[in-house]
Each structure stands twice: as C-alpha cells, then as structure tokens.
C-alpha positions, 0 to 999 in steps of 0.5 A: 104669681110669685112665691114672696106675692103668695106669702103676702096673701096668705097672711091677710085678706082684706074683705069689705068690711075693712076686718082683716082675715087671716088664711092659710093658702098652703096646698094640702100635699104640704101639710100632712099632720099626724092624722093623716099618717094613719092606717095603712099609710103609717103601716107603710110608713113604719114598715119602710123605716125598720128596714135598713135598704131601699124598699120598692112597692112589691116588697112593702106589699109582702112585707106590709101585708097589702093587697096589691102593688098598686095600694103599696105604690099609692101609699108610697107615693102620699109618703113621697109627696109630703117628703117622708119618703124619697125615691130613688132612680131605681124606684125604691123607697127610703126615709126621707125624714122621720115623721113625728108621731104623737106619745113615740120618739125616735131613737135610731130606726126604732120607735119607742113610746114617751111612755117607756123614756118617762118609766126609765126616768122613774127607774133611775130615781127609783134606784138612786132612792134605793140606793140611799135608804140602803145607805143611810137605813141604819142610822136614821130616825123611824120618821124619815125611814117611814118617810121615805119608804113611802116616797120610794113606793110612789116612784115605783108606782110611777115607774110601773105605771109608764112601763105599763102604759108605754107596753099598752101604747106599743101594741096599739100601734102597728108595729113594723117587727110584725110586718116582718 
C-alpha cells in the first residue's frame, strides 16, 4: 500500500450504513504524547538533555540511577523510536528534538516551569508599578495613593503566587541536576 492510498483510508472509512467514520491509522510508535514521556522514561529523557555530550546506556544507568544497562537501552531506544533521541554510530545517545512537556518550557538545555516565566512577568510589572508610585508618591491625591497600593499589593501577590507554584511544579518533576 502506498503512503498517499494510506492517507486516504485514514481520513474515512465508509462502513454499511453509508455513515462515514473517521480513524487514525497512525502507528503507536509515531505518537507518543506526554503521558507516555513519564516515569523512568522521562528521567532518561531529562537526564540525556542536561548533558552536554553523547550519552551511551551504562552512563544514563549511573547517571539516571536505573537498575541495569538493558532498563537504560530499553528507555533509550523508546526515546530513539519517537524521534526525541538519536543515535549516533558509536551508539550514544542525544537530543534529537525536545519534548514538549505540559506547564515547562525550554530554555536552552534547561527546563523551567511556565510558572516561573508568568511570575517574572508580574515582577517586572511589579517593579514598574514600583516605580511609578515612588515618582509620582508626592503629588497625588489620597485616593489614587490607596488605589494604587492595592493594585501593587495584588501584583505581588500574583508574583508570590507563580513563584511558588512554578517552586512546587519544579520539585515534583525529576529533576536531571539531581541524577547528576
């Protein structure tokens, strides 16, 4: 069967009835979501990414704190097979592409949760807010002073907020710098 007569079966299947049903005839392999990128899988998977060199399964054993080499090749190669990973011709393992994990984001090798970007958004209006009612302190009215102390007081409470959830989202995640 050709790849273009595969597409076309995907999209519809007409059964009796005349009702068109639409399916997925992609492999399991091809779609690995986020779920699956769990466990001792995403501990490889993290682990691989902080390092900066190729990686073979006796080091991610060590490094991942698995049981075995043949756990680390089998974790490696799931990787491998939905294209995070890729092998090299001495059979050590780097990041392909990275995975897009739920609530972090990547910056460089390093994953932060979308907790911390969202509190540094709130710091820097905090400080502009700051900013402006240090300047501007002396010669407005009681009203606005009032007004506006309170609209600061709820940017650092947001900002407390997404710093201490982005905190509580880092340590429940398997951090690589502890594998280390």
């Amino acid at each position: 069967m050709s790849p273009n007569s595969n597409r076309d079966l995907a999209k519809t299947l007409k059964p009796r009835t005349g009702n068109s049903i639409p399916i997925s005839l992609s492999s399991r392999a091809d779609d690995m979501t986020e779920a699956e990128l769990e466990g001792l899988t995403l501990t490889v998977y993290l682990y691989v990414a902080k390092k900066a060199k190729p990686v073979g399964p006796r080091e991610v054993t060590k490094g991942a704190g698995l049981s075995s080499p043949s756990v680390a090749y089998r974790h490696l190669q799931k990787l491998e097979d939905n294209g995070y990973l890729a092998k090299n011709e001495y059979g050590e393992y780097t990041v392909k592409k990275k995975a897009p994990l739920r609530g972090s984001i990547w910056l460089g090798r390093h994953l932060f949760p979308k907790m911390w970007i969202y509190g540094l958004v709130f710091l820097a209006i905090l400080a502009v807010e700051l900013g402006i009612f240090v300047i501007h302190f002396s010669v407005e009215t009681y009203e606005f002073k009032v007004f506006f102390a309170l609209i600061t007081l709820i940017t650092g409470v947001a900002t407390a907020v997404f710093g201490v959830e982005g905190y509580l989202q880092n340590r429940r995640k398997p951090s690589p710098s502890t594998l280390e």
